[in-house]
C-alpha positions in Angstrom: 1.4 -5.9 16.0 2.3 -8.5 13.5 4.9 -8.0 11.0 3.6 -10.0 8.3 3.7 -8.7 4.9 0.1 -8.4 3.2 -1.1 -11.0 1.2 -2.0 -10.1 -2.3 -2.7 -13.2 -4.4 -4.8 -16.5 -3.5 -2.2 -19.2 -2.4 -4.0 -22.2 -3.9 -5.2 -20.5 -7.2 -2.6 -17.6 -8.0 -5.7 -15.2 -8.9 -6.4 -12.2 -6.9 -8.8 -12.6 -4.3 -12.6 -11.9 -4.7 -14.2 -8.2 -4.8 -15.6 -6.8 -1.6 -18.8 -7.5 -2.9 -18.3 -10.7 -4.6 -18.5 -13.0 -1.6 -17.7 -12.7 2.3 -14.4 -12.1 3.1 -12.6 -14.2 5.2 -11.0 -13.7 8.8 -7.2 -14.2 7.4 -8.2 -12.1 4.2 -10.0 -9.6 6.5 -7.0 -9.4 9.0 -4.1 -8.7 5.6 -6.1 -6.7 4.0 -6.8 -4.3 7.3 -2.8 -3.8 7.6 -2.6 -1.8 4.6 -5.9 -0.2 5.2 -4.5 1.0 8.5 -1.4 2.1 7.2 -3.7 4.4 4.7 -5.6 5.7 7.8 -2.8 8.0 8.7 -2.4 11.8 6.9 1.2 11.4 7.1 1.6 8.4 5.2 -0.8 8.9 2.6 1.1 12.0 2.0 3.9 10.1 1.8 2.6 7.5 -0.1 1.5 10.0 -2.7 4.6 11.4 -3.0 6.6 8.4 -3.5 4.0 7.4 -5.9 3.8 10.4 -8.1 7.9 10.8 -8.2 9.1 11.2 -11.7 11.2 8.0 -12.1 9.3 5.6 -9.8 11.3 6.2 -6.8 12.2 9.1 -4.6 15.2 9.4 -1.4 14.0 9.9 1.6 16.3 12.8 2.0 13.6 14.1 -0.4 10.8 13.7 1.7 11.7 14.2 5.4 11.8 18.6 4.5 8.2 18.1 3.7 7.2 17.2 7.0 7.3 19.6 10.1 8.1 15.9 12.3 11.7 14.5 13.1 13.5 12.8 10.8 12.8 9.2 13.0 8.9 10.0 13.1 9.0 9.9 9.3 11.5 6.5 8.8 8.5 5.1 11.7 5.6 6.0 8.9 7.7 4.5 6.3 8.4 1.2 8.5 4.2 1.2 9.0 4.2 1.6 4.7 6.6 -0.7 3.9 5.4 -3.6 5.8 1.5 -3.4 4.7 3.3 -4.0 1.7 2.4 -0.7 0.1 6.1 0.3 -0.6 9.7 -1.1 -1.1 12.9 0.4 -0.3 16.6 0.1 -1.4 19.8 1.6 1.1 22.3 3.0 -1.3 25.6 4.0 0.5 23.6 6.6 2.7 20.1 6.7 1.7 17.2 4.3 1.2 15.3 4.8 -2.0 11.3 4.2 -1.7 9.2 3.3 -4.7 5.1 1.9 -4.8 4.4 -1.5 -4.9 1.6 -1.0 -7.3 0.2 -4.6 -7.1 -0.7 -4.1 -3.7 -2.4 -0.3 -4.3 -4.2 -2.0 -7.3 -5.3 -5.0 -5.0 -6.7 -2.2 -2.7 -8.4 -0.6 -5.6 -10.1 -3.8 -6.6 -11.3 -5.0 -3.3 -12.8 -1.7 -3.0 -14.5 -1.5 -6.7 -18.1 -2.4 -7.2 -18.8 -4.4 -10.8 -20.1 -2.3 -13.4 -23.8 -2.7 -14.1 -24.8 -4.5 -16.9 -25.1 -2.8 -20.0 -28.4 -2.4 -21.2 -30.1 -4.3 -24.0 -31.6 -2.8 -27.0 
């Protein structure tokens, strides 16, 4: 598997890329975007993506997370690997621990591939 991070903005235009349903994806676009996809695809690190995401303060120790798993303390620092390089989270070592917080640009950039354009409002 490639470790590239996932791509969130157009390189040419700076602008987010178009909506799922704005015009055919392409294969690069397709192949970024499936990273963090996959990375969702798993119970264990949505959970943990939810939990780092609703943390009072932004950020949350992983010392803080690894209890509410019944896996090994590896198996969870593996989910958080797959997380952190879709791009999905960031983390900071301090002394013993690494601190986890969202990368919300990329969870919004999900969002907004995923969202269909509202219809247009009616006339009167």
């Amino acid at each position: 598997m490639s470790k590239q991070e996932l791509v969130l903005l157009d390189g040419n235009t700076g602008t987010c890329c178009p909506e799922l349903t704005a015009a055919p994806l392409s294969e690069e676009k397709a192949t970024n975007l499936a990273k963090a996809f996959k990375a969702l695809g798993d119970p264990v690190r949505l959970r943990l993506l939810s939990m780092i995401a609703s943390e009072e303060g932004g950020e949350v120790c992983v010392c803080n997370l690894t209890p509410a798993f019944d896996l090994s303390q590896p198996t969870i620092s593996h989910h958080l690997k797959l997380l952190r390089e879709a791009g999905l989270i960031a983390g900071e070592r301090r002394g013993t621990w690494v601190y986890y917080r969202l990368i919300p640009e990329t969870t919004d950039r999900l969002a907004a591939l995923l969202a269909r354009p509202a219809p247009d409002s009616p006339t009167i």
